[in-house]
N, C-alpha and C positions, 0 to 999 in steps of 0.2 A: 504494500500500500504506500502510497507517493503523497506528503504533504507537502502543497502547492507556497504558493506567494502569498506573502503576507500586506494585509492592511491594517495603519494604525490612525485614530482620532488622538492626536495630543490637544487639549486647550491652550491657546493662548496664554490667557491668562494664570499668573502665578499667585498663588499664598505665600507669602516667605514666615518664617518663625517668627522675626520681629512682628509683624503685623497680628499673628495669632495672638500671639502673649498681650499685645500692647489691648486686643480685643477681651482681655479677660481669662481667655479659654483654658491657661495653664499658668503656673509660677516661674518666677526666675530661675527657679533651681533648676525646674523640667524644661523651660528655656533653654538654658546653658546643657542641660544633658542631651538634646537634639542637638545641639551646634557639636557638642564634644564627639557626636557622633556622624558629625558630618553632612546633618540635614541642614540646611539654610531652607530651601522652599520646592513646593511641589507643583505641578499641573490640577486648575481649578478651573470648574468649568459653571462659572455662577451664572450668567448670560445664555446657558446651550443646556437644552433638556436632556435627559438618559436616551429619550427618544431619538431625540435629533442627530448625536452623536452616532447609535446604532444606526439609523438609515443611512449616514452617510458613511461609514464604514463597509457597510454592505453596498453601498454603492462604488465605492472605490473595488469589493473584491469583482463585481461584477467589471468593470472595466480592464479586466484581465483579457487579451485575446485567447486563452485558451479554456474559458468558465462560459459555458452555452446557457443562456437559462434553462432550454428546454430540458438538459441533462441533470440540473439541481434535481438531486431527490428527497435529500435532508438539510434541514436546519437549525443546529443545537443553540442553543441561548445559557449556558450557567451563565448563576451572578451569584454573588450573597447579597448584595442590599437590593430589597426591592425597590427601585425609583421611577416607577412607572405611575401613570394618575391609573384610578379604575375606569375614569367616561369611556373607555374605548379596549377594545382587543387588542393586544400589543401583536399578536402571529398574524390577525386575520387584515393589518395596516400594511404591514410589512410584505404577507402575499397580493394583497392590491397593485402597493406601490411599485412593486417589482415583477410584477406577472408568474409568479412561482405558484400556480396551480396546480403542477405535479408535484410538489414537494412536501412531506412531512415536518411540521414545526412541533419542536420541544422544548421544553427548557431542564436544563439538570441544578439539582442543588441537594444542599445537606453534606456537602462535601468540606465548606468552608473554603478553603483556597483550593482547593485542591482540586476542584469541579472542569475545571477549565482544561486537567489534562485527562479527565475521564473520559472527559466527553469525547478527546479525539481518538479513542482506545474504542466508546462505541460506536463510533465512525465509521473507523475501520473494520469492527466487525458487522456490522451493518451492510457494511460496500463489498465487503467481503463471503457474503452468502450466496447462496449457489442461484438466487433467484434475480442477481443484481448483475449487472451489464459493466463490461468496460469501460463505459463511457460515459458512467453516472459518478457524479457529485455529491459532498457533503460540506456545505458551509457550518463554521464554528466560528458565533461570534459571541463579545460579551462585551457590555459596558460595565461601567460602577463607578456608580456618582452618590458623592457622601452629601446625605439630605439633612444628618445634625450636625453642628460646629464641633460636638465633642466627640463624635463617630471619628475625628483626625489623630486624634493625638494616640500615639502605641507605646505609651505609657515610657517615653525616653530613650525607644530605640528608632522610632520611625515616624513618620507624619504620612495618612493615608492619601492618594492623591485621586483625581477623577480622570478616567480614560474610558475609552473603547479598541478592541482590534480584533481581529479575524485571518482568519486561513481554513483553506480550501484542501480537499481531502479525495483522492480517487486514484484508480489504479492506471489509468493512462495519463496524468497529469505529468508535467514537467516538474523537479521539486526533488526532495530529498525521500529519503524513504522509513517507513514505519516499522521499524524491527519487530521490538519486542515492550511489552507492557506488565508490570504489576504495580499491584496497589495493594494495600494493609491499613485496618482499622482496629484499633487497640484501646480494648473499653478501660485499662487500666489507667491510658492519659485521658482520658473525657473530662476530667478536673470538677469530678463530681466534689468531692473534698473542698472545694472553694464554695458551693454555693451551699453545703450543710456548715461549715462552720469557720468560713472566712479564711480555711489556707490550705495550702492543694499538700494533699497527701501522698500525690508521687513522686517519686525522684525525677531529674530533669534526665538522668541516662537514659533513662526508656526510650525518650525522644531519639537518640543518638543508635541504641540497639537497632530499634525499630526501622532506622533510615539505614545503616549497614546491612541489615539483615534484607531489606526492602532492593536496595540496589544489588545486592550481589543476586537477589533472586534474578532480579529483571537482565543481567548480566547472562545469567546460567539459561535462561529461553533464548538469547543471543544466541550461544556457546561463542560467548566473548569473555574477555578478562579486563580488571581495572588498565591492565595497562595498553590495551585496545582504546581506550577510550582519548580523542583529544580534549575534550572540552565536558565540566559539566556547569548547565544553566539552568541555575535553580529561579523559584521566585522569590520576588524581595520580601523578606522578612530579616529576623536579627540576625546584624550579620557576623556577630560571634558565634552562630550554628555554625558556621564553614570549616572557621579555626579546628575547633571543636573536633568535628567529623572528617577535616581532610586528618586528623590523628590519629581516630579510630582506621583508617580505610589506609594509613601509612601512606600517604599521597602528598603532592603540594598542595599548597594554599592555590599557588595561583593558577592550579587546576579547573578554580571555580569564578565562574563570572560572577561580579557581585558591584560592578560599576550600577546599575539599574536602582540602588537602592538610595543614593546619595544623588544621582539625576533626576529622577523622577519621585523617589520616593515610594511607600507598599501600595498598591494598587488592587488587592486581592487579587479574580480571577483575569485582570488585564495586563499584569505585569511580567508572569513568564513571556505572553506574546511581544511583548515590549522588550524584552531581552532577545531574545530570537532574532527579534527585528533589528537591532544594535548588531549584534553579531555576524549576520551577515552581511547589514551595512557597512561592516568594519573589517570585513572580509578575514576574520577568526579563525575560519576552519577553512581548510585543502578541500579539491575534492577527493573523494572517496574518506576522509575522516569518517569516524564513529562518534557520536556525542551523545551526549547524557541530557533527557530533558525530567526535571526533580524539584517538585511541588510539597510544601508540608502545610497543612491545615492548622491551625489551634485546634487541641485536642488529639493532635495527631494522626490525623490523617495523610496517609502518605502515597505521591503516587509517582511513578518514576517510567518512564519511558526510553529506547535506546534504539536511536535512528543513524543515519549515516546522511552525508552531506554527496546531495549529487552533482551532476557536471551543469546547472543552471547558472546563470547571471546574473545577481540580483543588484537591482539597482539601491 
């Protein structure tokens, strides 16, 4: 399975940390622990709805010459925050606006961050059944647009930002290719302990087992090895997890893509795509590389995917 070219919504406009703080929304302390961390400011999109942002992402993937509509057969939507009004159908806008009457609209969630690489896992088996054609498509796209002032703040490690983007999924696409997929949820970190009595009763290792254990699985469906791998691109979250787990996995640091978290800032399920999109704009990886795409939820949800970099040109 071949995932195509990517589209990204970045806003214009920025939030910077001085303007949050100065707005009330945190202290100077949590002030300075985002600066110490290398957040100055994010993408905000106060002026552009959830809406608008998605249609014209999806309009941009559609401007692809090799994405037909007639061939669209799926269209996944994760998100975690819902920022949609209820006046109107958000799928049945979206197949108006674009004439995708052949195509199936869903949305995936309850993944947390995590949603965004699931969804491309059931993409491909989706496109991958014996009743689905060569020549059929699956758009995956997601917005997330933070609707409260204090939905930003990630508590001194990050400040959430508002995006959209999208990639295109199918087995005649031009594009890189869909190896190998798993995923692990682990009722142990669900951090039930925080909300019975104000502080989490698991150890932060489990987080770190659970991501070793997770990637060497998705590694062994490969039959590849860490050191097949050139690149892993995770999503922004804390980016002392990297540290952390390139130790456990005995790798480098700079293994791992982790610029996206200090540019943009966390973005939940839009900001692995925004990495993705970095990196091949920055032209990262060879062809024929192997890379690592690794998502982690709050709560631990993990999901990790191991694709190869083909012979396209991306602008």
């Amino acid at each position: 399975m071949q995932i195509g070219k990517l589209a990204i919504y970045e806003p214009q406009q920025r939030l910077t940390v001085e303007q949050y703080y100065k707005q009330q929304h945190i202290t100077l302390a949590e002030k300075q622990s985002l600066i110490e961390a290398g957040i100055h400011s994010i993408p905000m999109a106060s002026d552009v709805t959830a809406y608008d942002m998605l249609e014209q992402t999806v309009e941009n993937m559609l401007q692809h010459e090799d994405i037909a509509v007639e061939n669209v057969q799926y269209v996944m939507v994760p998100y975690l925050y819902f920022s949609f009004p209820h006046s109107f159908n958000l799928f049945s806008k979206l197949r108006e606006k674009f004439q995708l009457h052949h195509a199936m609209f869903f949305s995936l969630r309850d993944l947390l961050c995590a949603n965004v690489l699931m969804s491309l896992h059931v993409a491909a088996e989706m496109l991958s059944s014996p009743t689905s054609s060569d020549e059929d498509i699956g758009l995956m796209v997601t917005v997330e647009k933070t609707m409260l002032a204090d939905q930003r703040y990630g508590g001194g490690y990050f400040m959430t930002a508002d995006g959209a983007a999208g990639i295109s999924m199918g087995k005649a696409l031009a594009g890189d290719t869909f190896i190998a997929f798993h995923a692990v949820s682990d009722t142990r970190t669900i951090q039930q302990g925080k909300m019975k009595n104000g502080r989490d009763d698991v150890p932060d290792y489990f987080y770190y087992v659970n991501l070793t254990k997770n990637m060497k699985y998705a590694l062994r469906k490969a039959s590849l090895t860490m050191d097949d791998i050139a690149l892993i691109i995770p999503n922004n979250i804390t980016k002392s997890t990297w540290p952390l787990l390139s130790r456990m996995m005995k790798i480098s640091t700079e293994r791992f893509y982790t610029d996206g978290l200090q540019e943009r800032g966390h973005m939940n399920n839009a900001d692995l795509l925004y990495n993705l999109h970095d990196v091949r704009s920055k032209k990262l990886l060879k062809e024929h590389d192997y890379y690592m795409l690794l998502t982690l939820g709050n709560g631990g949800v993990i999901c990790c995917a191991i694709c190869q970099r083909g012979d396209t040109v991306y602008e």
